[in-house]
Every structure is written in structure tokens, then in C-alpha cells.
N, C-alpha and C positions, 0 to 999 in steps of 0.2 A: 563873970566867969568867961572865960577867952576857948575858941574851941572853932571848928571847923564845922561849915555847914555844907553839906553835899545839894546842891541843886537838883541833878538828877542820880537815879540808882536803878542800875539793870541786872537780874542775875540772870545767866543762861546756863547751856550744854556747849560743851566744846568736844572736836574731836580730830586727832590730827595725825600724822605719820611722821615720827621721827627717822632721822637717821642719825645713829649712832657712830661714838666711836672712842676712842681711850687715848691717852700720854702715859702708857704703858713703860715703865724706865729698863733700857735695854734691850726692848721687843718690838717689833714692828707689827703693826698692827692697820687692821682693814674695818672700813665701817658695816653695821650691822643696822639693818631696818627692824622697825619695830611702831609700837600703839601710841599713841596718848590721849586721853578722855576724860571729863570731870567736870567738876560743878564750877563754875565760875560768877566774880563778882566785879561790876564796871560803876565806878564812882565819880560824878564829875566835880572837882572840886571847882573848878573857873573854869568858864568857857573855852577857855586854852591847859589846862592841867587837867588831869586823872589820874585816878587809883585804882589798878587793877589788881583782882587776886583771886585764889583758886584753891581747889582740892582735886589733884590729879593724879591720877593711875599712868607712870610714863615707866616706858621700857628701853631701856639703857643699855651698854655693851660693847661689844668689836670681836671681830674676829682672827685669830693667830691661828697661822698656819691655814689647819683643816679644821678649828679648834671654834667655835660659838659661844661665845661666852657673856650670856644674858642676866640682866641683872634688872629686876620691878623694884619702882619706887613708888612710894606716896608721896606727891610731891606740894609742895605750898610757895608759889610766885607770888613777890610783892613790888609791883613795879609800879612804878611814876609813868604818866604818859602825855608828852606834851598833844596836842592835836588840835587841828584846821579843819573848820567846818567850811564845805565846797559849796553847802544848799542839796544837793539831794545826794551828796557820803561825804565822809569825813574822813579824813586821812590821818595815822596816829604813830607818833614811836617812840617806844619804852624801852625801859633800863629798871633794874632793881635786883636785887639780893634772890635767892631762889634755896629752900631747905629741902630736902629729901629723905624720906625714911625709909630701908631697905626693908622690902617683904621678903624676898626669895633671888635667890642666886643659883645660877647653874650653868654648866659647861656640858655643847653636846659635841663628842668627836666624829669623824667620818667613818666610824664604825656605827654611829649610832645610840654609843655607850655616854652616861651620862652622870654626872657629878655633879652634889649639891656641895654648896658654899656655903660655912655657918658664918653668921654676925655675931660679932663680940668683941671684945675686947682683952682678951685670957690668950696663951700662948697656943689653944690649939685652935682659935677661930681663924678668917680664913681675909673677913671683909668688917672694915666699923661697919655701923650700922645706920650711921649719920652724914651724908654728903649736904655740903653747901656748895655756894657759886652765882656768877651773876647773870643776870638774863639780858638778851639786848634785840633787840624787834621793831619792826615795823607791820601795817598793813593797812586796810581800808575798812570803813562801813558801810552799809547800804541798808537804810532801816533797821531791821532786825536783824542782820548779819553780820557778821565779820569775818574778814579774811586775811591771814595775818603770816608771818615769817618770823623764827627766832632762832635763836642762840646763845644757848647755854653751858657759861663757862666753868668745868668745873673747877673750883680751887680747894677745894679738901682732896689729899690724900689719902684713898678709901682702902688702901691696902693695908692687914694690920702686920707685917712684918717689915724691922727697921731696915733692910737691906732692898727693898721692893718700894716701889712707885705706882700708883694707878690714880688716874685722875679723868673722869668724867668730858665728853664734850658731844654735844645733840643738838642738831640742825633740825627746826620741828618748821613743816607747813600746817595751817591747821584751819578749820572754818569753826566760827563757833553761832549759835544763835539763842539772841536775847530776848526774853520772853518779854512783854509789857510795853513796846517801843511801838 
């Protein structure tokens, strides 16, 4: 039987600060700051290859006009990551595929006033409810830590009307730390 043996396996906490922002079709649009946080898992397949992946709470969006308009995912990264061990960090960078599942949506205006956004897929919802797209990053280790930079590309169009474009893009710095290292 043929299969893959992981040499070593780390899971940690991750937590980071996105910034936001959309490929809104015909709108111009500004980036929007926001969380990212969640359980994480680091696989080293060879001394130079890794598997990294996640369950993460990440907050999405941009801003139009006066207009805030936040969108939470549950998100699942599944990256490759090539990396160089220095002797005391190791330096790493990844690429791979990224799924997203929309919890909640909402737009707040400069009055304050506030509108949710339904998921679905029916003519009177607003958002799908399934973003994809690819991740690409880099950062460093040190022991138990990590310190890392990304970018995530959205390539689903999350807007459910045919005439309308929206498409995902988040610049995330994040530190994560692994437990058992």
C-alpha cells in the first residue's frame, strides 16, 4: 500500500489581521480591516515540503462610498509549502486552493443603519454562500511560532445576481503558535 508518511505534525492557534477588499464589477471600492483566528494544522512531508491547513474564522469585505460592507467566513486552507531550515527558524512559502463558507453578511452606512445579506442561491438571496480561491504566502518559524504573510485570491464570484460581480481579495499578516515543538 503506497501513501504518504508525515515525519513530523504540529497543530496550533493562529491569529491574524486581515485586510480586506473586493473586484466589485463597476464599483470602486476601498479595503476594509478585519480578524482572522483558528485551529491550525503543519505536516512535514520531507524536509523541504509541507502540508499546511486550517479551520478559520476570517472577515472579509471593502468599503463603497460610506458603505462597510462585511462579510465572515469559515474558512479551510490547503497549501503546500516548500521550506529551508536555517538551524534555529525556518523560513516557508505556500500556495494552495482556499474554501470558504459564508456565516453572515452585512452592510453598515454612515448613518449607522444596517443591512443583512441572505445566502442562497433563489432569486431573492443576496450572496452564494461558497467562496473559493488560492492562497500564496510566505513567513518564518522560530520554535513554536510562526510568523507569516498572505494572500488570498478570490476566484468565485460570490454575488448571486447575473448582471453583478464580486469577488473576494485579503491581504492577512498573522502569528500562529504550535503546540508540541
Amino acid at each position: 500500500m503506497a501513501g504518504i508518511v508525515s515525519n513530523a505534525q504540529n497543530f496550533g492557534v493562529k491569529a491574524g489581521l486581515n485586510i480586506a477588499n473586493a473586484n466589485v464589477k463597476d464599483v470602486s471600492t476601498s479595503s476594509l480591516a478585519g480578524l482572522q483566528f483558528g485551529l491550525v494544522g503543519n505536516f512535514d512531508l520531507s524536509e523541504t515540503i509541507g502540508f499546511n491547513t486550517g479551520l478559520l474564522y476570517s472577515q472579509k469585505g471593502f468599503k463603497r462610498d460610506e458603505d462597510k460592507v462585511r462579510i465572515n467566513y469559515l474558512e479551510i486552507p490547503l497549501n503546500l509549502a516548500l521550506q529551508h531550515d536555517l538551524g534555529d527558524a525556518k523560513l516557508f512559502a505556500q500556495a494552495g486552493p482556499y474554501i470558504g463558507i459564508g456565516l453572515s453578511a452585512k452592510t453598515k452606512d454612515s448613518d449607522g443603519d444596517e443591512y443583512e445579506w441572505d445566502f442562497g442561491s433563489g432569486e431573492d438571496d443576496d450572496l452564494k454562500r461558497m467562496d473559493f480561491g488560492l492562497n500564496l504566502g510566505a513567513g518564518v518559524e522560530f520554535n513554536s511560532i510562526q510568523i507569516g504573510a498572505n494572500y488570498g485570491i478570490g476566484l468565485s464570484d460570490i454575488d448571486n445576481y447575473d448582471d453583478e460581480s464580486i469577488k473576494n481579495g485579503v491581504f492577512t499578516i498573522s502569528v500562529t503558535y504550535l503546540f508540541g515543538k
